[in-house]
N, C-alpha and C positions, 0 to 999 in steps of 0.2 A: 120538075124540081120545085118544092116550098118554096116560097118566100119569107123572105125573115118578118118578124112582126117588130115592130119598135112605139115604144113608150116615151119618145126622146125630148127631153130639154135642151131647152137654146141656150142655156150656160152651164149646164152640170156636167160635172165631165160623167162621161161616156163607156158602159159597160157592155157586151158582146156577150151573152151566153149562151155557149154550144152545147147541146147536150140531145140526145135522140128521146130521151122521158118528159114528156109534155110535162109532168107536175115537178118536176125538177127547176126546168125552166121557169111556172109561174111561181116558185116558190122563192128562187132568188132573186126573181121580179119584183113581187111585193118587199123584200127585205131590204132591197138595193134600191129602190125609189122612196121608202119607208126612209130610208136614209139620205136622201137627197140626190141621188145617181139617177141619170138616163140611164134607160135598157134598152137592146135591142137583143134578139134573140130569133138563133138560128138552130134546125133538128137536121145539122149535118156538116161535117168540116167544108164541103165544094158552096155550100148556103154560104157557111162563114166567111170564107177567104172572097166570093162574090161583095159580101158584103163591105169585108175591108180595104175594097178596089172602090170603091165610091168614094171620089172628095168630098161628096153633097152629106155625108155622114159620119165626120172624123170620128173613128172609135180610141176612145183611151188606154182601156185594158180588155182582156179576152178574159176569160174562163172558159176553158175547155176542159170536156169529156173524153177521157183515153178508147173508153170503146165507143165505136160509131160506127154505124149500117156507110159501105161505101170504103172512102179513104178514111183510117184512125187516126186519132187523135195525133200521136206521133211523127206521121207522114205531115198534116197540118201542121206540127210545131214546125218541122222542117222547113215548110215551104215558108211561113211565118216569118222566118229568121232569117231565110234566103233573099230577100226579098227587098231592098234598099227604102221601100216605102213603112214597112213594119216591120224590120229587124231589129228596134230597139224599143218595141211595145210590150209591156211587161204581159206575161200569162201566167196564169195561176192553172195550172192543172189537176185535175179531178177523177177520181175513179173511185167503183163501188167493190172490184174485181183486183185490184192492181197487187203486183208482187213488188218485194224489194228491190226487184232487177228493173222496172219499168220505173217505179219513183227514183232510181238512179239515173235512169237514160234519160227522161225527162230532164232532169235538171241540166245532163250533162249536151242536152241538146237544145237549151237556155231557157226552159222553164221559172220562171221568178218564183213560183211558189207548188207547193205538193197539199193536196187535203184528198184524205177518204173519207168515203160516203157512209152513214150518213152526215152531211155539212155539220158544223158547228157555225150559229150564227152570228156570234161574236167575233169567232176567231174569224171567219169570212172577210168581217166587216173591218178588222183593224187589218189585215191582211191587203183591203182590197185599196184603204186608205193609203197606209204605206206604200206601196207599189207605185200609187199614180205618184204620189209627193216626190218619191224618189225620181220617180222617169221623168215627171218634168223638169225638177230640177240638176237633170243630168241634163236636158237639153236646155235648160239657161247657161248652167255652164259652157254646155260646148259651143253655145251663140257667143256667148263671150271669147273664150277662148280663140273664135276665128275672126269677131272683131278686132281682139288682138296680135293677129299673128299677121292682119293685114293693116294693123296701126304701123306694126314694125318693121316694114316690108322697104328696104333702100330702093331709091332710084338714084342713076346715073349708067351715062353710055359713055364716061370717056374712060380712057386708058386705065388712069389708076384705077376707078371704082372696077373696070372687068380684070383688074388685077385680082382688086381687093374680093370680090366673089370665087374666083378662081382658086385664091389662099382659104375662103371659107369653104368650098365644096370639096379640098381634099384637106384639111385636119378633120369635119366634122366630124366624118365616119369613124373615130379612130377616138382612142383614150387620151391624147396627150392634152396634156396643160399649154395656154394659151399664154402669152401675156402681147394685151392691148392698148398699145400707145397710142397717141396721138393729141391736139391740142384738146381743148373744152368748147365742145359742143359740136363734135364733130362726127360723134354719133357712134360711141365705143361701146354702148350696154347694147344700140341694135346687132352690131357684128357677133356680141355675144349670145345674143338671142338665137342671132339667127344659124350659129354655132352649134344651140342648144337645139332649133327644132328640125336641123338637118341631121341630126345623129340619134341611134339607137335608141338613146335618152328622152326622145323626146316626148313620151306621155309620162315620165315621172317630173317629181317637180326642180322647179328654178326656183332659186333661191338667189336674191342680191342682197349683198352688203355694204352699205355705204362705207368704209372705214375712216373716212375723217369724220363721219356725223357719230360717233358712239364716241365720248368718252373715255380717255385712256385706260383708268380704273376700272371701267366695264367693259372693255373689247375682250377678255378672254372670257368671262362668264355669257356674251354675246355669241362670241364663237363656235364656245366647247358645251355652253350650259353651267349651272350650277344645284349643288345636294342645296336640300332646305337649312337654314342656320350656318351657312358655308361663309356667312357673313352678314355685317346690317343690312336691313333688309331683305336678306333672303326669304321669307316665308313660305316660299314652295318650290318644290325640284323644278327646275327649267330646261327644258330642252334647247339646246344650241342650235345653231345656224348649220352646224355640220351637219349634226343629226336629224336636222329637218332635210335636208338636200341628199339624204339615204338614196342611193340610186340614181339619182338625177346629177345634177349642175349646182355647181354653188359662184355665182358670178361674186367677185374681189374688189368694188370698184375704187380708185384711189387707193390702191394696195400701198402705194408711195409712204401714207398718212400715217402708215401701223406701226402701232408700239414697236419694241426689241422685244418685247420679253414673250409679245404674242408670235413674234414670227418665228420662235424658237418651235413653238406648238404648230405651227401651222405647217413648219416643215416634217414635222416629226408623223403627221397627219395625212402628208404628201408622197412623204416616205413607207410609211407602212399601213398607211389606212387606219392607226390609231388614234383613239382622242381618249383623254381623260375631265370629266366635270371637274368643276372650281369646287374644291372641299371633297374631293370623293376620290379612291385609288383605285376605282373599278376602271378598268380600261374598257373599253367600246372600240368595236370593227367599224367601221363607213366605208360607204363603197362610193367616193364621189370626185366627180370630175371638176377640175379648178380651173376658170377662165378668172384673169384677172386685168386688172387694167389704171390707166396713171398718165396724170399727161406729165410727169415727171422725166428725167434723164437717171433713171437707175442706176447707170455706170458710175453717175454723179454722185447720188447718195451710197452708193458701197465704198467708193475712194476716201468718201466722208465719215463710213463707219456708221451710217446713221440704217444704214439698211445690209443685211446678213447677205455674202456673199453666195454661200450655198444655196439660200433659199431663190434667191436672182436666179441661177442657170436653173433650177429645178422649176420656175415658173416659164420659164427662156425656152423652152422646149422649142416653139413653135409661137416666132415672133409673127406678131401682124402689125404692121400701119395702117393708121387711116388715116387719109388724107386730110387735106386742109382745103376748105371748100377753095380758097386763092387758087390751087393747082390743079382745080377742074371744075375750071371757070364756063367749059360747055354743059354743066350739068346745071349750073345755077336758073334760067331761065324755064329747064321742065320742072327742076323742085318748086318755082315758086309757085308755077299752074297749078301743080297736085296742090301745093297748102291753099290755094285758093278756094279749088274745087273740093276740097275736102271742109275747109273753114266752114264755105254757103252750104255744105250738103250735114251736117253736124247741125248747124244752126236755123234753119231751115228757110236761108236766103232765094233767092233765086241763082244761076249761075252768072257770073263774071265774065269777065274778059276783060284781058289786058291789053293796054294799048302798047305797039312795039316800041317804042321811047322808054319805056318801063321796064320792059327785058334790058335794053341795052344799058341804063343806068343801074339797074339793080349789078348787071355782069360784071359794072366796071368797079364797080363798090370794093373794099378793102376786104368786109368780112373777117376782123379778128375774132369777133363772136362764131365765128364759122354758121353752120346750118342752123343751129340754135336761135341764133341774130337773126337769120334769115325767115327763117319761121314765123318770128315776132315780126319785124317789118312786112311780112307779105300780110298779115290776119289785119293789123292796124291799116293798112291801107284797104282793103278789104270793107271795114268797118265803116269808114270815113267816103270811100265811093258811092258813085252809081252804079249804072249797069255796068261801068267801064272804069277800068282804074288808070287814071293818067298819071302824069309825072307830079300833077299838086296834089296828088293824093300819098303820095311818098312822103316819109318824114324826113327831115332833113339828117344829115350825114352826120351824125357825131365824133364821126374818127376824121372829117378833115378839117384839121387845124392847124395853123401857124405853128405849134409847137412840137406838132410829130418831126421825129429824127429818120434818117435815111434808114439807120436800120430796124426800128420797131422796137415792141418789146411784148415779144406773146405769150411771157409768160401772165401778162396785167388783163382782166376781165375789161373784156369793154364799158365806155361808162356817159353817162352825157357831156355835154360841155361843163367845164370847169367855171365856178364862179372866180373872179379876181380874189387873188390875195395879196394883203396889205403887208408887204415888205417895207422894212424900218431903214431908214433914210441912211445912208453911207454903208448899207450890205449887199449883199447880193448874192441871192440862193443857184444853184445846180439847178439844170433845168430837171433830173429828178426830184431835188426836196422840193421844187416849186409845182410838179407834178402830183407827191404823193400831199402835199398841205393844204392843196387846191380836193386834193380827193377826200381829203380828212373831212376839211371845210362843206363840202356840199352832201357826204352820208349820215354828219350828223345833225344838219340844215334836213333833210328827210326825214330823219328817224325823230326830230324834237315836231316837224310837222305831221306825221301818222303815229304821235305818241308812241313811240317807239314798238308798231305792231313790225317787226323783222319780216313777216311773209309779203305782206302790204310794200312796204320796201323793197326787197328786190326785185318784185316784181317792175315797182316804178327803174331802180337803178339799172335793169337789164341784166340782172347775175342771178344764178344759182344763190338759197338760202344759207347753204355750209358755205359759199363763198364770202356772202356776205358776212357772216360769223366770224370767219378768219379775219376781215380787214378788221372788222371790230375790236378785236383781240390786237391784228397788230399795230396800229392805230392806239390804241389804249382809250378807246371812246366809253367814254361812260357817260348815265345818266348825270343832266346838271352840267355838263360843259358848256361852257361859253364857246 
């Protein structure tokens, strides 16, 4: 058996040509090096596939010859594609002989590209560009993509979370619409995710939607799209949220937040698969699946007329809870190892360890921030450690104070301690006004101290940046207060 010969560079990426015509070979040799490409080259498919079993030789792309002394070209593609090491290596296929029936089975047997002989060397040459560009950057995607999938990956082993998996592993498989309650930060867009990559759906896309972050006036041109001139600023047709989530998943988050007038559309969307653009009477089919989510009380806002009751049981299909990290209080000591060992391996720490005073104070912790809070407390001590994180590396408890009530109030973001406020002699406020004055008092003591950068801010106040937003709003904080 030949051996292959190679021409190979230590950073160019890497071309394979197969072909039994010795001047075929030095011909795409000279062009492909000419061009900045390693070559190596083999005068037989059993040469090639020898050679694409070498780690010591990562090849980029192939070009192969459909006829060849031995096993063809074809049988090659096959084993090529079978083959978990280079089944997603682009090939460019070639022949000087070939019928219409062969440049079809080729491609239909994953072929990336078809050329007859004799080569053109241009077309080769963008050809051969394209191909790699593309195949790498399908496998930076799919690096990312399993980055992600195991960014979004829950832990917990008590009861409710093997509930809450149990409720995800039989809606996924299935079409029905979600809706996902629970408090803030408790980890309602992972259930949805992981909604999305347990079901049919899962290589088309996801799509989330903030719905309190958009603007009333813009949530339906957000949603549906809008025609160019459909309004000021319109200046070019936009594709909506629906229409992007064709096929896939459209996650709802804070579905609570939405207009009236958009949830009229949104039913009508859920109803029949229809959408209409902002300024346009073309109707459009969507074929998408609605997971939504609110740490709201929906019965509340239907009673209240503020939210459509139709649209409620149409999203009710297939309710979920998630828990509150409080009522699985055994999960809280493995999430905070993972955020650790995740934190130092991200950042490129050493690894940690916690000392068991840490488990047990962190377990007894209130957590109205839920998992979220817990997150940020574990990375900050983390930070501030050695090899070992003890108990003075914890920050102190900002939910335990003299002023908490027996029964809470969750629907309030967690916040630091409150600075004093100067009540006027013969009054006396409600321990709420004296709670929301004090909170007025200290986000705009921040926001006049980080010159009012909002992202910078919540970060320090411990909240979401649409959370912060709303108190701003309801608060009436503006720039220039005292």
């Amino acid at each position: 058996m030949a051996a292959a010969t190679d021409t190979l560079s230590p950073v160019a990426p890497t071309v394979l040509v197969v072909d039994d015509e010795k001047n075929i070979r030095l011909t795409l040799e000279m062009v492909l090096t000419g061009a900045g490409y390693g070559v190596l080259q083999a005068p037989s498919a059993e040469v090639a596939l020898e050679v694409l079993k070498n780690p010591n030789r990562p090849v980029d792309l192939v070009i192969l010859d459909l006829k060849l002394p031995g096993m063809n070209g074809l049988d090659a593609l096959k084993q090529i594609r079978s083959d978990d090491v280079t089944k997603d290596m682009p090939v460019i296929v070639i022949s000087g002989h070939a019928t219409v029936h062969d440049a079809v089975l080729a491609i239909k047997l994953g072929a990336t590209d078809f050329f007859e002989k004799p080569l053109n060397r241009d077309r080769v040459l963008v050809s051969v560009d394209n191909c790699i560009r593309t195949a790498r950057l399908s496998r930076t995607v799919e690096n990312m993509r399993a980055e992600l999938e195991q960014r979004y990956e829950m832990i917990g082993t008590s009861p409710p979370m093997q509930a809450l998996f149990q409720a995800i592993d039989k809606v996924a498989p299935t079409k029905a619409s979600c809706l996902i309650t629970g408090e803030s930060g408790t980890g309602k867009e992972l259930v949805s995710r992981a909604i999305h990559r347990l079901s049919p759906r899962k290589d088309a896309p996801f799509v989330k939607v903030n719905c309190a972050a958009i603007p009333r006036e813009l949530i339906e041109s957000e949603l549906f799209g809008h025609e160019r001139g459909s309004f000021t600023g319109a200046q070019a047709r936009k594709r909506g949220f629906f229409e992007q989530a064709h096929g896939g998943t459209l996650f709802l988050d804070e579905i609570g937040d939405m207009d009236h007038a958009a949830q009229a559309k949104v039913l009508r969307a859920l109803q029949n698969g229809e959408i209409v653009r902002v300024g346009s009477e073309h109707v459009f089919n969507v074929d998408v699946r609605v997971l939504a989510a609110t740490n709201k009380d929906l019965t509340k806002s239907v009673a209240a007329g503020t939210f459509r009751e139709d649209l409620f049981f149409r999203l009710d299909v297939f309710p979920i809870r998630v828990p509150a990290l409080r009522d699985r209080r055994a999960d809280i000591a493995l999430l905070a190892q993972a955020f650790v060992e995740s934190f130092c391996r991200e950042n490129g720490l050493r690894p940690k360890r916690m000392d068991p005073a840490v488990r047990e104070a962190l377990t007894s912790r209130k957590w109205p921030g839920n998992v979220r809070e817990l997150k940020n407390v574990v990375e900050r001590a983390a930070i501030l450690s050695s090899d070992v994180i003890t108990i003075a590396d914890l920050p102190e408890d900002p939910h335990e104070s003299p002023f908490d009530d027996e029964q809470g109030d969750d629907s309030r973001d967690s916040q630091p301690p409150m600075p004093a406020v100067q009540v006027p002699a013969g009054t006396r406020l409600t321990l709420r006004e004296y709670r929301d004055s004090a909170e007025k008092t200290y986000i705009l003591d921040v926001l006049r101290e980080l010159e009012w950068n909002i992202s910078r801010a919540a970060v320090i106040l411990g909240v979401e940046r649409t959370n912060l937003h709303k108190k701003i709003r309801t608060y009436g904080i503006k720039r220039g207060d005292a």
